[in-house]
C-alpha positions in Angstrom: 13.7 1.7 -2.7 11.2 -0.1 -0.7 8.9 -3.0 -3.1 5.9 -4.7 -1.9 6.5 -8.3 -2.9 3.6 -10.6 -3.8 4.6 -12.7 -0.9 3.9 -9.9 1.2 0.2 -9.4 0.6 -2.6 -11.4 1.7 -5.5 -12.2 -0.4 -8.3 -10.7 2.2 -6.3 -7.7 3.3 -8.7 -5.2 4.8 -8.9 -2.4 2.3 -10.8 -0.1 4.5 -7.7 -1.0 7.5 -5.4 0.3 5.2 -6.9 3.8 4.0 -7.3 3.7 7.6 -3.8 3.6 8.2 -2.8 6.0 5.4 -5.1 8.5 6.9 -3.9 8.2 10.5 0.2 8.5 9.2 -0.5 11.5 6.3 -2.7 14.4 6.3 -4.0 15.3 2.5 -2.3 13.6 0.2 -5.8 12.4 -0.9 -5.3 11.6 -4.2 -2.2 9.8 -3.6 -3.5 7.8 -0.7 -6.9 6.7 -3.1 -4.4 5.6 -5.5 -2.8 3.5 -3.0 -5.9 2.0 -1.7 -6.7 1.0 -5.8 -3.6 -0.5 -6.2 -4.0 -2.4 -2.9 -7.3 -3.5 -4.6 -6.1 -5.0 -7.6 -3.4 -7.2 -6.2 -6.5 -8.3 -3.5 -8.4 -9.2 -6.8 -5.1 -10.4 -9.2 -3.9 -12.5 -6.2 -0.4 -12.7 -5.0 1.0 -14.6 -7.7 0.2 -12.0 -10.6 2.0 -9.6 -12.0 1.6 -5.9 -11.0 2.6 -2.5 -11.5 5.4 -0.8 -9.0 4.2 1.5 -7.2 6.3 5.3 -8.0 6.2 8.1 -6.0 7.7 10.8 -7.7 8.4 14.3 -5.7 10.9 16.7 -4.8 12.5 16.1 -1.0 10.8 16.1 2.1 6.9 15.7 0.4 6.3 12.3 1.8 7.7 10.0 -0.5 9.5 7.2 1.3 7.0 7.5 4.5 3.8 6.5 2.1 6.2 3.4 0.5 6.8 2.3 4.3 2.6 2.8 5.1 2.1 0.9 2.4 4.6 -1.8 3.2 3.1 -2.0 6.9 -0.2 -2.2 5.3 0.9 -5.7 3.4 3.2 -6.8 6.0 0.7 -6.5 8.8 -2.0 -7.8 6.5 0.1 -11.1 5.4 1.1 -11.6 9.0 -2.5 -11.2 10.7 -3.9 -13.3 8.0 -7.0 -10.7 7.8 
């Protein structure tokens, strides 16, 4: 299981890079990849230090699961490490 820790994400993390990115590595999926970009959202307002939800992707094999939880943890990681 992959988690995006708190001390991962940075507080001005580009919401518009990161729907970016989740459109670049996944066709469709748009539902899923909003969702993502909300949750994204609301640790950007909460701050890194709150509490949040875990992210669950639920599926049968081979839809995608564990490639959106690494997007997702490139997203924070590239975020935190870029400061932006």
């Amino acid at each position: 299981m992959l988690f995006v820790t708190g001390s991962m994400l940075c507080t001005d993390m580009s919401l518009v890079a990161a729907r970016a990115l989740l459109d670049r590595q996944h066709y469709g999926l748009d539902k899923v990849k909003t969702r993502i970009v909300q949750y994204l959202a609301v640790r950007r307002l909460r701050g890194p230090d709150a509490r949040a939800p875990i992210l669950c992707f639920i599926g049968p094999p081979g839809v995608g699961k564990t490639s959106l939880a690494r997007s997702v943890a490139e997203v924070s990681f590239s975020a935190a490490v870029s400061g932006s």
